[in-house]
DODO-836238 format. One line per 5 residues: number of its first residue (from 1); their letters; for each residue x, y, z of N, C-alpha, C, O. Coordinates in nm, 3 decimals. Layout:
<recs>
NUM = a = X:Y:Z:X:Y:Z:X:Y:Z:X:Y:Z ~ ...
</recs>
This chain:
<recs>
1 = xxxxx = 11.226:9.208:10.368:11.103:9.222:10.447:10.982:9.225:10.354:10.984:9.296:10.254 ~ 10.875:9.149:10.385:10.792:9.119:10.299:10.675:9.278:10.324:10.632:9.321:10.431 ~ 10.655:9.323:10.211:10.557:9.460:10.199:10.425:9.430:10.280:10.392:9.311:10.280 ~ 10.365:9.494:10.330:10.249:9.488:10.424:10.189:9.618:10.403:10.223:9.732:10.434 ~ 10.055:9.552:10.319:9.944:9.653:10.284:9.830:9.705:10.387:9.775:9.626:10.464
6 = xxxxx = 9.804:9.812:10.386:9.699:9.842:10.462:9.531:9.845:10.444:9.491:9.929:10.363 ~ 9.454:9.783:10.495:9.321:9.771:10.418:9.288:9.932:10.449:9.341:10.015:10.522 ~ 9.184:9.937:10.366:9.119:10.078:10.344:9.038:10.106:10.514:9.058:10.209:10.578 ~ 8.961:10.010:10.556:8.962:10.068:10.691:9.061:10.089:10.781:9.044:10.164:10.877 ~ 9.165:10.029:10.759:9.286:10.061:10.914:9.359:10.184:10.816:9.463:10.203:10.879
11 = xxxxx = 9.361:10.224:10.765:9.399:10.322:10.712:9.271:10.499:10.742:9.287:10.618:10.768 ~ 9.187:10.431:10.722:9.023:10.504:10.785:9.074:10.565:10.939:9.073:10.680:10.984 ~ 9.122:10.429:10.999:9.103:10.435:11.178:9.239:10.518:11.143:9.250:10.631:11.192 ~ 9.315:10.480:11.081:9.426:10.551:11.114:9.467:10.711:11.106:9.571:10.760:11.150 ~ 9.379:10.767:11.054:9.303:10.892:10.965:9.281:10.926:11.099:9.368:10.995:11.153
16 = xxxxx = 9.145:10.879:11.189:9.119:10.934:11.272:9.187:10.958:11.400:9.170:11.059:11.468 ~ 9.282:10.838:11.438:9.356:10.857:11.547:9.485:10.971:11.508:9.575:11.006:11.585 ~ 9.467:11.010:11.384:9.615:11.116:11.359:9.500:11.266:11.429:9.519:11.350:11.517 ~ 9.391:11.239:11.343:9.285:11.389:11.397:9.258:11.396:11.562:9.261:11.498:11.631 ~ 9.236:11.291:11.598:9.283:11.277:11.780:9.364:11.351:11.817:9.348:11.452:11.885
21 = xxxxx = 9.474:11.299:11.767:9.592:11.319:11.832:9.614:11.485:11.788:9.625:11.572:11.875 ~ 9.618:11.507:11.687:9.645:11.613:11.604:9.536:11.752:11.735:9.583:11.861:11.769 ~ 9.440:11.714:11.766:9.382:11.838:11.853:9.436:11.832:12.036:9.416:11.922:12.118 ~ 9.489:11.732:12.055:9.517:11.657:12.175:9.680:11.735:12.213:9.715:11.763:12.327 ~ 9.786:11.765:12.052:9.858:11.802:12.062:9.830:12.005:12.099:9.908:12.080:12.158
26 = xxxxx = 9.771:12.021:12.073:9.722:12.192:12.065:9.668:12.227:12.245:9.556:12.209:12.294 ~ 9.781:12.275:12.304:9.763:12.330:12.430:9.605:12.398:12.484:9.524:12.375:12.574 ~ 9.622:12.497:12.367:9.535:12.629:12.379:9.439:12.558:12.359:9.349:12.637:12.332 ~ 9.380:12.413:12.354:9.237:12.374:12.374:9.135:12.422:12.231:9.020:12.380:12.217 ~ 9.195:12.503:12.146:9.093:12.515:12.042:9.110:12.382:11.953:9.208:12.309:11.970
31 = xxxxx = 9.007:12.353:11.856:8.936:12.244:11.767:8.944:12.295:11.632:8.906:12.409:11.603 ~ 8.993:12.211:11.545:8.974:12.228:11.386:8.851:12.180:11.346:8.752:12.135:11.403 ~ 8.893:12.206:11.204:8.724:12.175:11.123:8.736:11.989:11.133:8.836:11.939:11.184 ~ 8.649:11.923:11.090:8.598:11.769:11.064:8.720:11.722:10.949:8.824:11.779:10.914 ~ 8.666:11.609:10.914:8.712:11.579:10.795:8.615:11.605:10.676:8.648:11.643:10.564
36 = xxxxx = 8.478:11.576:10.723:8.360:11.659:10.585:8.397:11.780:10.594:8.398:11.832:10.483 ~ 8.435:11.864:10.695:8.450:11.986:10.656:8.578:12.028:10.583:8.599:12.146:10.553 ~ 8.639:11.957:10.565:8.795:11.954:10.503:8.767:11.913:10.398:8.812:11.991:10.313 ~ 8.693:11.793:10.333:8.679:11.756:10.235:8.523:11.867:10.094:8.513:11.883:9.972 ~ 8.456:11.901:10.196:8.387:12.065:10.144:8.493:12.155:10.077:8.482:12.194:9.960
41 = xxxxx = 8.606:12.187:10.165:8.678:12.321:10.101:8.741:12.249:10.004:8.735:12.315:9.901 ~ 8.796:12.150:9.987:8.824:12.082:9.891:8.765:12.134:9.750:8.802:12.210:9.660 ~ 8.634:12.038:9.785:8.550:12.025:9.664:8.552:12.149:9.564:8.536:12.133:9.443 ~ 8.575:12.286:9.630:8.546:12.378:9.590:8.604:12.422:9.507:8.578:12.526:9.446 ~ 8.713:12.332:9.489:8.837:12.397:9.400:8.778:12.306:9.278:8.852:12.304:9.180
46 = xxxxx = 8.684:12.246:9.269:8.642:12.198:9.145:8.579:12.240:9.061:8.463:12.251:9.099 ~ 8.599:12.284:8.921:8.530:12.353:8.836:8.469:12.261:8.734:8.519:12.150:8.716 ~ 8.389:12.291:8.682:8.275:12.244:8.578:8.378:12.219:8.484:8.474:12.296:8.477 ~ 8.366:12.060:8.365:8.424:11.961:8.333:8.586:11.927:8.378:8.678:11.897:8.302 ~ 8.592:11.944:8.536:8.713:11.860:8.544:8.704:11.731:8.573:8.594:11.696:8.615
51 = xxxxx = 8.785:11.648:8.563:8.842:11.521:8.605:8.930:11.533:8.663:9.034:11.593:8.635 ~ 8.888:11.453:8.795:8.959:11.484:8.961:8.945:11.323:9.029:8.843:11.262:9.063 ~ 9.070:11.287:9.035:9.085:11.173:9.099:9.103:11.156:9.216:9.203:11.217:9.254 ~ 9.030:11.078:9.328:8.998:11.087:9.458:9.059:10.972:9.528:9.004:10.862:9.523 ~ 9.202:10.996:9.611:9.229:10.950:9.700:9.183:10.855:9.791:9.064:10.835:9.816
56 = xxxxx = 9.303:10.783:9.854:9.197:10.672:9.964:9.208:10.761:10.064:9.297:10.845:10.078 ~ 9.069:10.730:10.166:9.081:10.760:10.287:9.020:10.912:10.295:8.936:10.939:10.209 ~ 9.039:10.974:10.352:8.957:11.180:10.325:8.917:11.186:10.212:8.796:11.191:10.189 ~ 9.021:11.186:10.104:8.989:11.251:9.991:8.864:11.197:9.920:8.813:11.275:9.839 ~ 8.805:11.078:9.937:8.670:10.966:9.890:8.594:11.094:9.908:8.536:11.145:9.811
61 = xxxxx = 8.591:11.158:10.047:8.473:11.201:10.066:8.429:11.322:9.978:8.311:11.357:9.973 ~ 8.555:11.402:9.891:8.469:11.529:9.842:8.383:11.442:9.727:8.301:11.506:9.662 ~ 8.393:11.350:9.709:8.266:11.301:9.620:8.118:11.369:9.656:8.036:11.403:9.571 ~ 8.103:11.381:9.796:7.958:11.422:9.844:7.921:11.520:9.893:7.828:11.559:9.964 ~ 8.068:11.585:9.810:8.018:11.732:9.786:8.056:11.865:9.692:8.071:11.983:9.724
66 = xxxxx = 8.064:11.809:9.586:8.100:11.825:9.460:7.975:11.970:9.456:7.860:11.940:9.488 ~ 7.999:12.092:9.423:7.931:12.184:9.410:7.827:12.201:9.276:7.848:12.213:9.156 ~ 7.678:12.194:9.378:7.571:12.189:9.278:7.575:12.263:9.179:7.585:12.386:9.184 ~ 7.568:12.186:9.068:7.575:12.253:8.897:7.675:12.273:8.830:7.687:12.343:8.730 ~ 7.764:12.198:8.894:7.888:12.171:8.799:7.923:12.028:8.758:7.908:11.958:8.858
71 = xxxxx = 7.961:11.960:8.662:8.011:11.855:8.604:8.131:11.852:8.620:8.215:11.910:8.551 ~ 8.160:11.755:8.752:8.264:11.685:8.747:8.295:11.545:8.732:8.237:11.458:8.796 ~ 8.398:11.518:8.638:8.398:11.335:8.634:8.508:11.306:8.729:8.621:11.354:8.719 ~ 8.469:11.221:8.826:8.558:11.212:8.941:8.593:11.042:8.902:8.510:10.958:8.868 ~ 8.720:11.026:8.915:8.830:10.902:8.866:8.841:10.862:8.955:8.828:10.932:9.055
76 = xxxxx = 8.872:10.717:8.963:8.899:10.639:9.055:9.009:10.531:8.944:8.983:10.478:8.835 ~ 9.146:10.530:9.036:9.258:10.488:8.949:9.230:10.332:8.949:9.303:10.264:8.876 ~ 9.127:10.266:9.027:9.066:10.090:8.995:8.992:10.059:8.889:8.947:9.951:8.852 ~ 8.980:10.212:8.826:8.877:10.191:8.622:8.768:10.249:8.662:8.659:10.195:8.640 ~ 8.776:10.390:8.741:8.610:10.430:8.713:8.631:10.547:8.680:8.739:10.586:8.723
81 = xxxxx = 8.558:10.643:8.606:8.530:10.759:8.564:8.353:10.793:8.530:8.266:10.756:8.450 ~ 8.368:10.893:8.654:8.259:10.952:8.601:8.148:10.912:8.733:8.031:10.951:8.732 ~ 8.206:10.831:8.842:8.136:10.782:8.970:8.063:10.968:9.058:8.091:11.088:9.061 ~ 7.965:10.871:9.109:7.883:10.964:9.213:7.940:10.971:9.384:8.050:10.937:9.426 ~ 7.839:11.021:9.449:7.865:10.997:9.550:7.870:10.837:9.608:7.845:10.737:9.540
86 = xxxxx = 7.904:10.838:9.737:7.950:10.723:9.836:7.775:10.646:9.884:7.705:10.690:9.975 ~ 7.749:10.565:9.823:7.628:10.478:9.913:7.598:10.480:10.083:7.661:10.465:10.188 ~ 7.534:10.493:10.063:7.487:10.456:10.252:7.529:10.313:10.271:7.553:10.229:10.183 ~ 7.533:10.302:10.385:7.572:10.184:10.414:7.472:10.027:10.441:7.412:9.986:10.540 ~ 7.486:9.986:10.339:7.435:9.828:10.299:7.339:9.901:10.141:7.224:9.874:10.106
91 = xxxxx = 7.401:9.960:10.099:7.366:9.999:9.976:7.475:9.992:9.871:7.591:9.959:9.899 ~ 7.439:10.020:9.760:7.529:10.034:9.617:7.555:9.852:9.597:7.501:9.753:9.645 ~ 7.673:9.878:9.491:7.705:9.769:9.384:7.858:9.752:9.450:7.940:9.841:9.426 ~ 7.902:9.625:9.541:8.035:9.616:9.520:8.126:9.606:9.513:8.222:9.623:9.589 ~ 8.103:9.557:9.353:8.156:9.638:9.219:8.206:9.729:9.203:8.321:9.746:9.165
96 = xxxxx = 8.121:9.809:9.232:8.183:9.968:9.205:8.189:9.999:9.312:8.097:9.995:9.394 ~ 8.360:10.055:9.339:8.367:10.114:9.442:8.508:10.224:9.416:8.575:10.221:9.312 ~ 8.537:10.326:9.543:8.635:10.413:9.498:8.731:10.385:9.571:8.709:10.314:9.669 ~ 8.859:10.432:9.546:8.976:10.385:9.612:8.997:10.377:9.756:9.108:10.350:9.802 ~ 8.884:10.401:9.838:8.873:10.327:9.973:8.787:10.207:10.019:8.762:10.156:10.128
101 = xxxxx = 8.740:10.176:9.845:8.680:10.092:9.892:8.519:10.068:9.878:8.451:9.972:9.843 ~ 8.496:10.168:9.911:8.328:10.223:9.931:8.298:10.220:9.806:8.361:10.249:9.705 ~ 8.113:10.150:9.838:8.020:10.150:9.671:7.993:10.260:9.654:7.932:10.285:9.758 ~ 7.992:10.367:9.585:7.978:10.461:9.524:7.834:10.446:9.422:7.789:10.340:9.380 ~ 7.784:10.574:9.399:7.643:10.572:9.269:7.702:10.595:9.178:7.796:10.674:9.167
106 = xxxxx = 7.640:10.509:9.077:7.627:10.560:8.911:7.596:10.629:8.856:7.491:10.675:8.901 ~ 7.634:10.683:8.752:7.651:10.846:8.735:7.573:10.804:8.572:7.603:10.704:8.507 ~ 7.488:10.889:8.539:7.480:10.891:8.347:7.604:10.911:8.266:7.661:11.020:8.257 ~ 7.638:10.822:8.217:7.719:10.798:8.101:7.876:10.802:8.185:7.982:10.863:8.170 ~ 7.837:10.728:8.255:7.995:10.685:8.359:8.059:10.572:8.269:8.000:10.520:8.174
111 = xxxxx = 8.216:10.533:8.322:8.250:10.444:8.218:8.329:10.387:8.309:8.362:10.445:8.413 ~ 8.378:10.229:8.267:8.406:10.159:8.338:8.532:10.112:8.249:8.532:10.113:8.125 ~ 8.674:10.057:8.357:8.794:10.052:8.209:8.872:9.973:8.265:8.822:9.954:8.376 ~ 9.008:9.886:8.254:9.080:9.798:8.281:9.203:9.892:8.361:9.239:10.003:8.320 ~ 9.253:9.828:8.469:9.396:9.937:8.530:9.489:10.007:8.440:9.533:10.119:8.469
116 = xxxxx = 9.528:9.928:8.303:9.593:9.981:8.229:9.547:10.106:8.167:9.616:10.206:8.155 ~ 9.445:10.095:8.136:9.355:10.223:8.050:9.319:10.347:8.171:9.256:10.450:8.144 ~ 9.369:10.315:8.300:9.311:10.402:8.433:9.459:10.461:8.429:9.441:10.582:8.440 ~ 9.557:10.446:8.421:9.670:10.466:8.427:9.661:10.553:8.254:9.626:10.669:8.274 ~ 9.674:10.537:8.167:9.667:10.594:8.046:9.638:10.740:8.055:9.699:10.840:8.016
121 = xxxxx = 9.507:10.718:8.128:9.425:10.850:8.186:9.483:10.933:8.256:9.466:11.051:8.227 ~ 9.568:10.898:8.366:9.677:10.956:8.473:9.782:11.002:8.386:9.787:11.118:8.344 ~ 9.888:10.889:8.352:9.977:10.966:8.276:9.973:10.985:8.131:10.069:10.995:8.054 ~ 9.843:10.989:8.104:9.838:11.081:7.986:9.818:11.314:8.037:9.847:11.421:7.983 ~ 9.793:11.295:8.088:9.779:11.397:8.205:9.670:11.484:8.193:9.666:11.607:8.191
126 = xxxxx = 9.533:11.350:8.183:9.398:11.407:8.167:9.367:11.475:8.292:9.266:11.544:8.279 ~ 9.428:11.482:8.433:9.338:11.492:8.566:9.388:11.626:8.564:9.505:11.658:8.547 ~ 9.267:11.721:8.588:9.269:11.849:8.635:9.370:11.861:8.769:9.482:11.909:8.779 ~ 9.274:11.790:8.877:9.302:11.728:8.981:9.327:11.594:9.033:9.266:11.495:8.992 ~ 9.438:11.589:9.146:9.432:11.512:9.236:9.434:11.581:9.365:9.491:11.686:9.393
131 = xxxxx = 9.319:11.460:9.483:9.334:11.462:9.605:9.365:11.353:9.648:9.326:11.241:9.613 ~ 9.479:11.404:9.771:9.534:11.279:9.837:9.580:11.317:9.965:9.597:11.438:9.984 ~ 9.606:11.227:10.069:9.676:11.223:10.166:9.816:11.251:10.146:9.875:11.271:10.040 ~ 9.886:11.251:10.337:10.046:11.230:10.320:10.053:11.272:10.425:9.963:11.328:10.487 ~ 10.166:11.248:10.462:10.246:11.220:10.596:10.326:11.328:10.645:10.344:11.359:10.763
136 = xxxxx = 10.383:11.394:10.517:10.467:11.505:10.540:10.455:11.569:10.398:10.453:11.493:10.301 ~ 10.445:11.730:10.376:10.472:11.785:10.306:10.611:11.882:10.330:10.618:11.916:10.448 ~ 10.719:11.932:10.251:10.801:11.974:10.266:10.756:12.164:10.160:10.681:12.187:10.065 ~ 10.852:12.261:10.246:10.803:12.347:10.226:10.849:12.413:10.057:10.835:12.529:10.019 ~ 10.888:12.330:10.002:10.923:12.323:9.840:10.777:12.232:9.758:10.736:12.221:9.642
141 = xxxxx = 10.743:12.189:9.873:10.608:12.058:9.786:10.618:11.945:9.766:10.540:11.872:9.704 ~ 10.710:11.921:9.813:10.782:11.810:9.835:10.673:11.685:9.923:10.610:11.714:10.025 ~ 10.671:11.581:9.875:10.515:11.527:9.960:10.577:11.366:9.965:10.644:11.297:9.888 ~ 10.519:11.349:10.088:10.580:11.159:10.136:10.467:11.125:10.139:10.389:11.213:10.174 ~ 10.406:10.987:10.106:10.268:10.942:10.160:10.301:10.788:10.125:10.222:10.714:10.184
146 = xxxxx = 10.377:10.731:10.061:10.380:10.565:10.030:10.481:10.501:10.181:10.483:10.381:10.210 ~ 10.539:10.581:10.242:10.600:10.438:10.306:10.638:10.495:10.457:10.724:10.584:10.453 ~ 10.595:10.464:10.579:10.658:10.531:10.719:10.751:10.446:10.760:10.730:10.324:10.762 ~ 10.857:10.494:10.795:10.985:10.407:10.874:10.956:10.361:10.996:10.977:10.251:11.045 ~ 10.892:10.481:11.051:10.871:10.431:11.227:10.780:10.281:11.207:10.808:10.219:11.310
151 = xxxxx = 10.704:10.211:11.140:10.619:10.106:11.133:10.696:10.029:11.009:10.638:9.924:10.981 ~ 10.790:10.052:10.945:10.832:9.950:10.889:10.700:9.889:10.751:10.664:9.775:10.720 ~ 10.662:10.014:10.702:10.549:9.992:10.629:10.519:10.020:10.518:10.607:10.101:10.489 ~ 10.435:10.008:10.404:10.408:10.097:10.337:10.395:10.018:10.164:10.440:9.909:10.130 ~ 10.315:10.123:10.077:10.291:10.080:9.966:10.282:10.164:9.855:10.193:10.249:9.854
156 = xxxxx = 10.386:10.153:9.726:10.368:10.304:9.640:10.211:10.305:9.592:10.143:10.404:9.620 ~ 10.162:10.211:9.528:10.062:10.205:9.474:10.086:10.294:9.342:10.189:10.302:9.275 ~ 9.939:10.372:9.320:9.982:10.471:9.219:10.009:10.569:9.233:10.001:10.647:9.139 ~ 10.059:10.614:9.371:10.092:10.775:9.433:10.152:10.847:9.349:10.104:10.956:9.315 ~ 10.302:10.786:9.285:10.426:10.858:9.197:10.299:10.907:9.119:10.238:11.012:9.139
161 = xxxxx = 10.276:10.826:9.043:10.174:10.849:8.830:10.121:10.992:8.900:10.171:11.104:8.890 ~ 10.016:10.954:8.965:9.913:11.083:9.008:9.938:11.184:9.086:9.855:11.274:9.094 ~ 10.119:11.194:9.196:10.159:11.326:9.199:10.265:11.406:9.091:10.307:11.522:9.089 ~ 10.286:11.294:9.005:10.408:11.359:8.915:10.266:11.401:8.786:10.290:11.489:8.703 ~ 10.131:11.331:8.785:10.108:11.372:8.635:9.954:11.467:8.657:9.882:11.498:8.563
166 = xxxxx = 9.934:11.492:8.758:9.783:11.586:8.794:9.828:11.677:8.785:9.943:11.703:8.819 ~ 9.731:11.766:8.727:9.771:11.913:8.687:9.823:11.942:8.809:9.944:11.958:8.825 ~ 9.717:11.952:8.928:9.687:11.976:9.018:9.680:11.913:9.121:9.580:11.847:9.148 ~ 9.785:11.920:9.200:9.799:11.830:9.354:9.756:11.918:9.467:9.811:12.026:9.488 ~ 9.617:11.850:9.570:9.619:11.907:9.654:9.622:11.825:9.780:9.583:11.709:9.780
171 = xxxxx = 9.661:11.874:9.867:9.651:11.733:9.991:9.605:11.791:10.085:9.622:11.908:10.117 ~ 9.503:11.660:10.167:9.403:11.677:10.269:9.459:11.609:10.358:9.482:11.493:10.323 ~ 9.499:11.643:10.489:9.550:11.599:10.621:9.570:11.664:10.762:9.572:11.787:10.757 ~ 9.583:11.616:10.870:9.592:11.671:10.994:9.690:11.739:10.997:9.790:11.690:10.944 ~ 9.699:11.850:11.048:9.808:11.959:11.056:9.963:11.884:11.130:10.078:11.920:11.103
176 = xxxxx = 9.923:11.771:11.227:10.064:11.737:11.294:9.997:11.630:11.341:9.886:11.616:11.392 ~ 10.108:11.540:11.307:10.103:11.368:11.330:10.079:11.348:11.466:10.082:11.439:11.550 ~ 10.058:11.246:11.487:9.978:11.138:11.612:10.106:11.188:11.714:10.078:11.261:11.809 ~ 10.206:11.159:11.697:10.278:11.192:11.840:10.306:11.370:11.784:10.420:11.412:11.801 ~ 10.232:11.438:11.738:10.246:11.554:11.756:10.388:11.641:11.696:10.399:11.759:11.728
181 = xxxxx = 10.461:11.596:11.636:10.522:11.645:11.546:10.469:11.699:11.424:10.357:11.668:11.384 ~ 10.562:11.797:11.346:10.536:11.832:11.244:10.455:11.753:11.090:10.447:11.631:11.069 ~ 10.425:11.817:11.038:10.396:11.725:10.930:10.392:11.830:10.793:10.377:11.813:10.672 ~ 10.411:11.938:10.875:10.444:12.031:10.722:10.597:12.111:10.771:10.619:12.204:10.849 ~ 10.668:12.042:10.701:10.820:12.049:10.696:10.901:12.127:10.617:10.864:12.163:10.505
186 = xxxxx = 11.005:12.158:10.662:11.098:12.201:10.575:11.183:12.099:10.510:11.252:12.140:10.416 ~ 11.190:11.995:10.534:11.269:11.902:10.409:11.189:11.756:10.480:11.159:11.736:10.598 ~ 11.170:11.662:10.353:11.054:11.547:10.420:11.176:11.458:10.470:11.282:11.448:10.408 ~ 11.151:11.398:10.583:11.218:11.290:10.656:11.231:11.158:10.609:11.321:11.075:10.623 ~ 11.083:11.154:10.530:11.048:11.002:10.472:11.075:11.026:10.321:11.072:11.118:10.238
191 = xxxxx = 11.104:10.890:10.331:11.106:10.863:10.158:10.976:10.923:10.083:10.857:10.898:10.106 ~ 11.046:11.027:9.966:10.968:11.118:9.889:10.870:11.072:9.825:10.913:10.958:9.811 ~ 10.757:11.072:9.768:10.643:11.008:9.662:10.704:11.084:9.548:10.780:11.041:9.462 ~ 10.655:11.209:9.565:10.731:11.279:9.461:10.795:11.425:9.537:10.779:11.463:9.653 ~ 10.891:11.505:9.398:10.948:11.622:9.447:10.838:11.762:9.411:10.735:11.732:9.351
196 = xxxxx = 10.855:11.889:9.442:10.815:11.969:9.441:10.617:11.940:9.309:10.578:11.971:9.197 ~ 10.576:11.884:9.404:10.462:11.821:9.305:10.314:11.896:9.397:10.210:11.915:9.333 ~ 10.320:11.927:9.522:10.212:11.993:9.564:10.109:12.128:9.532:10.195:12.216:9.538 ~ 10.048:12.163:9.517:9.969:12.290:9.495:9.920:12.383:9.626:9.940:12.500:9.656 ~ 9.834:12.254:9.699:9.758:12.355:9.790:9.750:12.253:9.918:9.752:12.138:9.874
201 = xxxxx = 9.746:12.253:10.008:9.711:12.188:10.120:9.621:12.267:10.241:9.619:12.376:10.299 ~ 9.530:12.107:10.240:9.437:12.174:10.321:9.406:12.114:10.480:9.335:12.014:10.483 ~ 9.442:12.157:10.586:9.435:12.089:10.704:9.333:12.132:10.790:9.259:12.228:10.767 ~ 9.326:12.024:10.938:9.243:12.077:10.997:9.244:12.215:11.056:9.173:12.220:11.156 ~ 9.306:12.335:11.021:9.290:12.413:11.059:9.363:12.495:10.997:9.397:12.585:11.074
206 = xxxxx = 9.410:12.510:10.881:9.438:12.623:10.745:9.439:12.544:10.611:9.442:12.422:10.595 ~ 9.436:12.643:10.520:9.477:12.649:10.371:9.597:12.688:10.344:9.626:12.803:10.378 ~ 9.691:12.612:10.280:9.784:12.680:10.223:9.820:12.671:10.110:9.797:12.565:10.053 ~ 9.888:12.775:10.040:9.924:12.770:9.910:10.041:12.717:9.892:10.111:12.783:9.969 ~ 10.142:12.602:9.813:10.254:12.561:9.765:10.316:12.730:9.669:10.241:12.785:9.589
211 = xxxxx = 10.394:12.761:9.686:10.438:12.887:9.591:10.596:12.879:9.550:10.666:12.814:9.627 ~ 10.647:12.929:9.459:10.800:12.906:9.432:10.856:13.007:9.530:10.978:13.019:9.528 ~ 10.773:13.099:9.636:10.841:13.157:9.728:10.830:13.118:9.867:10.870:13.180:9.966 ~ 10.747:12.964:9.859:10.758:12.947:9.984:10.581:12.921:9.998:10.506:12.929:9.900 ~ 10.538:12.893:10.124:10.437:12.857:10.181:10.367:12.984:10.183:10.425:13.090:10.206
216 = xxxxx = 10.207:12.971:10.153:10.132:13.109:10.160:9.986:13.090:10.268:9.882:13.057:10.212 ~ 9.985:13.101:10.344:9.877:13.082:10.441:9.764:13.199:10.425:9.749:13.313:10.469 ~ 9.684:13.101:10.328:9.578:13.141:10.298:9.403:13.151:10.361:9.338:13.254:10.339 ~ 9.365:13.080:10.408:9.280:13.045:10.549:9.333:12.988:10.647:9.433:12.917:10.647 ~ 9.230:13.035:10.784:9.264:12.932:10.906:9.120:12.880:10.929:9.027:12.916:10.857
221 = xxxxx = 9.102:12.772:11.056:9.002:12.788:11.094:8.951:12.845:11.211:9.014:12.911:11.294 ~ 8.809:12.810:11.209:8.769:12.948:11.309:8.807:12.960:11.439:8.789:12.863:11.512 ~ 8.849:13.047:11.478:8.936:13.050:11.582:9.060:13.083:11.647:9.084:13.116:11.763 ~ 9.140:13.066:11.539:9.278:13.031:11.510:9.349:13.168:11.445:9.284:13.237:11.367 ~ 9.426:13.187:11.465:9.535:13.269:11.438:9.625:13.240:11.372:9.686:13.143:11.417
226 = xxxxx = 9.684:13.304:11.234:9.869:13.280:11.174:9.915:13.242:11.278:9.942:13.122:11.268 ~ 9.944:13.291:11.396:10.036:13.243:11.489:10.024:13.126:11.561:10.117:13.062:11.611 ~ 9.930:13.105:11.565:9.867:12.974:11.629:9.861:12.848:11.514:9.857:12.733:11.556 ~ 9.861:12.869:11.394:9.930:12.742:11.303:10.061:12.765:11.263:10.116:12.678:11.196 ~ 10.134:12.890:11.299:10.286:12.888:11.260:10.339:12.827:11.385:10.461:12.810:11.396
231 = xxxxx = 10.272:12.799:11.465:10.366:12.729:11.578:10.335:12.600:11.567:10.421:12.541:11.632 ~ 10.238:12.501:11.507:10.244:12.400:11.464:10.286:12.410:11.293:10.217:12.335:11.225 ~ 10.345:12.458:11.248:10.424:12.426:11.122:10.583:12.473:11.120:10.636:12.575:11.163 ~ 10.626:12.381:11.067:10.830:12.390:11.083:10.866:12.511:11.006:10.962:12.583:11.033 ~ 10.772:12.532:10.897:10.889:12.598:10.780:10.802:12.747:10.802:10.681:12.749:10.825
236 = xxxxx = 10.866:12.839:10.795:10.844:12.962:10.789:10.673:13.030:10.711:10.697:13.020:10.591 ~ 10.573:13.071:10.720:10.451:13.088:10.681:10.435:13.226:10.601:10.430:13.327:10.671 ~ 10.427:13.239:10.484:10.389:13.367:10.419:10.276:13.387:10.502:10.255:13.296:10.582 ~ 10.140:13.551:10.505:10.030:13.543:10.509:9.979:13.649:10.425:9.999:13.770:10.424 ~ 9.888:13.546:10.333:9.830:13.643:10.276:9.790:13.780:10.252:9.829:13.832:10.357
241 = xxxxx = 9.753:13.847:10.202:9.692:13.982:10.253:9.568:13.970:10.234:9.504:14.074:10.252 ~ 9.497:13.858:10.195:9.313:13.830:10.222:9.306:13.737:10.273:9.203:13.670:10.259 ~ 9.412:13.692:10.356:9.388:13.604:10.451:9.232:13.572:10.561:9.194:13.646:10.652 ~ 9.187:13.486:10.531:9.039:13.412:10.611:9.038:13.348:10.662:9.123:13.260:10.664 ~ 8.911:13.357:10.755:8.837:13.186:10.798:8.799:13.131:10.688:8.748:13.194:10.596
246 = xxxx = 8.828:12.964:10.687:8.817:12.855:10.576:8.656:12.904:10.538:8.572:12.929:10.624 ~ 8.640:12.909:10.440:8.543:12.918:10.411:8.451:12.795:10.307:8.493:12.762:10.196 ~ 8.320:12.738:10.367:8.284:12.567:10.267:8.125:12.686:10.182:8.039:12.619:10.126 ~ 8.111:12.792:10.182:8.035:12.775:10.108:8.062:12.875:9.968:7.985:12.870:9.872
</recs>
């Protein structure tokens, strides 16, 4: 069967019809945060000189909001280091763009490099961080995001390099897939990207911590209750003891 890639917008639309679906599945009628607002708590985990490589699709966006007064060089595994935020639209160079695609701004003393030398960077294991998508996380960290069976689809790209070699894996996604199943699991269904490689995951409506004892539910959003995301998640939920509302500032 011949591989079938997804362009960066049907992958976009596809983003959004999972967040559809994903609030559509929730009885009790309450609403999670956005995807800017997902991609905010993100950002936050970024500290002054990291290098943090940004995902297609959600993850593009903590570019535009990278917390004022810190230096971060944000990677893009197509040869960029050191890119700004995302252009408005019929603006930028592109040229330069980040792994969804989008022209992105130029940054002072940004650098520009060949795939091989972008990869060097990865598995040399310069990235503080990675953000990325996925389909299923398993409650070991276990994370699928290159290939779905139900569609007969899918593409590794550089997923393996950048979940086996980032310090730091965190993943941004809807709490439960389009037909409303799980998506944070106790063992992944789909073919693995990588094994126990996650850190933190952040959905529309908690934080959680990856831990060698298991899942730690660290924020929700507003509204929401431990109990009310342990019934949309499979695997059993630590809770914190400073457990919060997500907090973006």
């Amino acid at each position: 069967m011949q591989e079938q890639k997804w362009r960066p917008d049907e992958i976009m639309q596809e983003k959004a019809l999972e967040k559809k679906a994903s609030m559509e599945a929730i009885s009790r009628g309450k609403s999670g945060i956005d995807d800017q607002t997902q991609a905010v708590r993100v950002a936050k985990e970024f500290q002054d000189g990291m290098v943090v490589n940004l995902g297609i699709g959600t993850p593009t966006l903590c570019s535009n909001f990278v917390p004022a007064g810190r230096e971060v060089l944000l990677h893009a595994e197509n040869g960029a280091l050191g890119y700004g935020q995302v252009c408005g639209l019929g603006e930028g160079d592109p040229n330069l763009i980040n792994a969804s695609g989008q022209p992105v701004k130029a940054q002072p003393g940004m650098s520009f490099f060949e795939h091989a030398e972008s990869f060097a960077i990865i598995r040399g294991g310069f990235l503080n961080i990675c953000v990325m998508g996925a389909v299923q996380v398993s409650e070991k960290g276990d994370m699928s995001n290159w290939f779905i069976p139900k569609k007969g689809m899918g593409t590794i790209g550089g997923a393996m390099d950048l979940a086996f070699c980032a310090r730091k894996l965190i993943i941004i996604m809807s709490h439960v897939a389009k037909d409303g199943s799980y998506k944070i699991v106790k063992e992944c269904s789909y073919p693995i990207t990588a094994p126990r490689c996650v850190d933190l995951i952040v959905t529309d409506i908690a934080v959680i911590e990856v831990t060698k004892r298991g899942l730690v539910l660290k924020e929700v959003a507003p509204g929401w209750t431990p109990e009310d995301v342990q019934a949309l998640t499979e695997p059993k939920l630590a809770i914190a003891p400073d457990l919060h509302e997500i907090e973006v500032i």
